[in-house]
C-alpha positions as CSV (number, residue, x, y, z in Angstrom):
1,X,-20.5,-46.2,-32.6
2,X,-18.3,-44.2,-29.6
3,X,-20.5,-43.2,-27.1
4,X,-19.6,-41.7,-23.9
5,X,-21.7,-41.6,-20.7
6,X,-19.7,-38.9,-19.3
7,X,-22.8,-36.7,-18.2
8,X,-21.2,-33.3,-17.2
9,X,-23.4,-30.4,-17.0
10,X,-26.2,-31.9,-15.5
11,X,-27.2,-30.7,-12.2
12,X,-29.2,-33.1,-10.2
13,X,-29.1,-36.6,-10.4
14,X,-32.6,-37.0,-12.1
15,X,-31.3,-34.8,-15.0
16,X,-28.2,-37.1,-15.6
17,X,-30.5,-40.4,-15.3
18,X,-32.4,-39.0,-17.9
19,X,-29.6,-38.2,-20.5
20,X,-28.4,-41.3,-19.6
21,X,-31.7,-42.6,-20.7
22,X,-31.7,-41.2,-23.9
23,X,-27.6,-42.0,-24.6
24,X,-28.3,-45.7,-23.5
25,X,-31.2,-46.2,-25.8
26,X,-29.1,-45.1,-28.8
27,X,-26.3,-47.9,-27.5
28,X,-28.8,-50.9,-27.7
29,X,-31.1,-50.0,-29.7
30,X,-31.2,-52.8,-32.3
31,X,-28.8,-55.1,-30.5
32,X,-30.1,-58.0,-29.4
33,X,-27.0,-60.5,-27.9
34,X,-27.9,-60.8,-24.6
35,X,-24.0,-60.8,-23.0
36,X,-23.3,-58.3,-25.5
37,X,-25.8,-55.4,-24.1
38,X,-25.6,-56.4,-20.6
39,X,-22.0,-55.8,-20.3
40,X,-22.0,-52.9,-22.3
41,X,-24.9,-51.6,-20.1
42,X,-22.5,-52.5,-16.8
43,X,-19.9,-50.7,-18.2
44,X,-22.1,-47.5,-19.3
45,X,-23.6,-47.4,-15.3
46,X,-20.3,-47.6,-14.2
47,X,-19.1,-45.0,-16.5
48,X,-22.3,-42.8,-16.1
49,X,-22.4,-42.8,-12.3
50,X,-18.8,-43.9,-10.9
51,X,-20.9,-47.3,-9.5
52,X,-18.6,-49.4,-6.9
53,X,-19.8,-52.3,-8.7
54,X,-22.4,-52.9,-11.4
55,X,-23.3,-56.1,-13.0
56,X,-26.4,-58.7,-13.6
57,X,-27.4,-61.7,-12.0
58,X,-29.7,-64.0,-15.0
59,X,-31.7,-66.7,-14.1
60,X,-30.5,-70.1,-14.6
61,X,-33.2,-72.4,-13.3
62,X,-36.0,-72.2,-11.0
63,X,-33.7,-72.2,-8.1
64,X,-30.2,-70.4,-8.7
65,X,-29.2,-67.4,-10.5
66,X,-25.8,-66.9,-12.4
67,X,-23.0,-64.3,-12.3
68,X,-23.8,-62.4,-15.4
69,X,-21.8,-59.4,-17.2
70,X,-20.4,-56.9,-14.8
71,X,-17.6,-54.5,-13.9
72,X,-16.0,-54.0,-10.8
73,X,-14.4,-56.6,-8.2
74,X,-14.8,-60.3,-8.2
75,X,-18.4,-61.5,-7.5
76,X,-20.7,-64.3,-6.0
77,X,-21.0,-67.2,-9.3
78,X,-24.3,-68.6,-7.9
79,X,-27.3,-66.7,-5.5
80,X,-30.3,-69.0,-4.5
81,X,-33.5,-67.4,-4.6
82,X,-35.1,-65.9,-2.2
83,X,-31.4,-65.6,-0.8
84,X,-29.6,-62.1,-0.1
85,X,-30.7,-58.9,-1.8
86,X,-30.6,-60.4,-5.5
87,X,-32.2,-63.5,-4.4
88,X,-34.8,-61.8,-2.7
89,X,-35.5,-59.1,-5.7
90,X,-35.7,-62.1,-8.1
91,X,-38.4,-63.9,-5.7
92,X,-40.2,-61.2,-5.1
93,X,-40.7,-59.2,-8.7
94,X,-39.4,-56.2,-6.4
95,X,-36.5,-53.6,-6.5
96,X,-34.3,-53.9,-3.0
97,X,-33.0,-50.5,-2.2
98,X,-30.5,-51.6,0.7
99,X,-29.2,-48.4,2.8
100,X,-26.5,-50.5,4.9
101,X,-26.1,-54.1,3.6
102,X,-25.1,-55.1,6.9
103,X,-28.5,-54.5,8.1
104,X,-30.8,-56.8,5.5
105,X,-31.4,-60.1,6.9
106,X,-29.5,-63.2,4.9
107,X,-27.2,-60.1,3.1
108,X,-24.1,-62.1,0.8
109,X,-21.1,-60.5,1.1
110,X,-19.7,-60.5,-2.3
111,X,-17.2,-58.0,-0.8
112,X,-16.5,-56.7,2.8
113,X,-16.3,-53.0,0.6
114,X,-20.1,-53.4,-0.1
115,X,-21.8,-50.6,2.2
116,X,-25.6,-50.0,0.4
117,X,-26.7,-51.7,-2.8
118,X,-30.1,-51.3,-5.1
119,X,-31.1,-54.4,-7.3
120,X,-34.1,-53.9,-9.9
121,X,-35.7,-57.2,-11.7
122,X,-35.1,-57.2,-15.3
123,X,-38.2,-59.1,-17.0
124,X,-39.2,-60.2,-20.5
125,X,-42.1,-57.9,-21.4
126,X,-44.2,-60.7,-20.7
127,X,-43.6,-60.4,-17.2
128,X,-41.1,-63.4,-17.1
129,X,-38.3,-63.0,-14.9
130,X,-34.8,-63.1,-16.8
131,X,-32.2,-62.0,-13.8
132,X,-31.5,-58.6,-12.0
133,X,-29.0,-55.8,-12.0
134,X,-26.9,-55.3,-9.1
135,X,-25.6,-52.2,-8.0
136,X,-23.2,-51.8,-5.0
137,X,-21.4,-48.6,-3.4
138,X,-19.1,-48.4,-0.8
139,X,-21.0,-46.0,0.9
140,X,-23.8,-45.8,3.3
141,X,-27.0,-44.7,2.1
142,X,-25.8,-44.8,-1.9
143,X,-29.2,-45.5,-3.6
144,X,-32.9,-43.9,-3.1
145,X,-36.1,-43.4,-4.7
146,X,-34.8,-41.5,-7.6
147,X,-32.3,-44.2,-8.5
148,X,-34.9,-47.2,-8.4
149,X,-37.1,-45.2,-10.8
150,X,-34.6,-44.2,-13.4
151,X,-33.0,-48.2,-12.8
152,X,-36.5,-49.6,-13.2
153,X,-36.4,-47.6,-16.8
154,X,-33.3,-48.7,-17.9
155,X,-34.4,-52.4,-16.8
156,X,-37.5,-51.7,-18.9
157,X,-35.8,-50.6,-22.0
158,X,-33.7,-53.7,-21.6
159,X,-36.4,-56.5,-21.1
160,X,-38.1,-54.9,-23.7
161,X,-34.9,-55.2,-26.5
162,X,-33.4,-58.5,-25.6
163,X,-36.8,-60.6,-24.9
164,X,-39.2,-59.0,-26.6
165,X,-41.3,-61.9,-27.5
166,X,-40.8,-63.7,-24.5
């Protein structure tokens, strides 16, 4: 199946979040290899929304996440939890919408270009914690409340295809 998250013609950034929304269900509905849709999914954001850098964190014990699929420059392999932005949206069950990285306590600096960055938990339905997507822009002030609510979906849809009986 082509698909492309080009999203010209919508106006406002809510309108192309949600024909994003509908588009990305189509790509993983019924897919259920968990590298498989999470790098298609990094590649659609980045696509979608010209992202700096896009990619997912998974959890790999009780103490560390793991550099997951992405796109963009190199990343971080290993982020201890409760540790920078994605450490601290892992312990916490809580989206980090970070206006100037230089100003969150503890921020890893994956890449001096990193200016603002959003993370969202992505969770089994059952609640369980299973990593978090990572979202960076080289630019202050890149992420708000319109983006963690349209991420927050798009985590949703994914917890609930990969681990839905988790």
């Amino acid at each position: 199946m082509e698909t492309s998250f080009t999203l010209s013609g919508s106006r406002t950034k809510a309108e192309r979040y949600e024909r994003f929304l509908q588009q990305f269900a189509s790509l993983i509905a019924d897919e259920h290899d968990t590298v498989s849709v999470l790098a298609n999914t990094a590649a659609a954001l980045r696509e979608a929304f010209g992202c700096f850098w896009v990619g997912f964190y998974l959890v790999k014990d009780a103490e560390w996440l793991s550099l997951g699929p992405f796109q963009g420059s190199v990343a971080c392999y290993r982020i201890r939890k409760g540790k920078g932005v994605c450490g601290t949206a892992w312990a916490t069950g809580q989206t980090q919408v970070v206006p100037d990285v230089d100003r969150f306590p503890g921020h890893i600096a994956c890449s001096s270009l990193s200016r603002s960055e959003i993370v969202v938990p992505l969770a089994a339905p059952s609640g369980a914690l299973k990593g978090v997507l990572d979202i960076d822009s080289d630019c202050l002030n890149g992420f708000d409340e319109t983006d963690r609510h349209y991420l927050e979906q798009v985590c949703a849809l994914l917890g609930n295809t990969l681990f839905p009986t988790e």
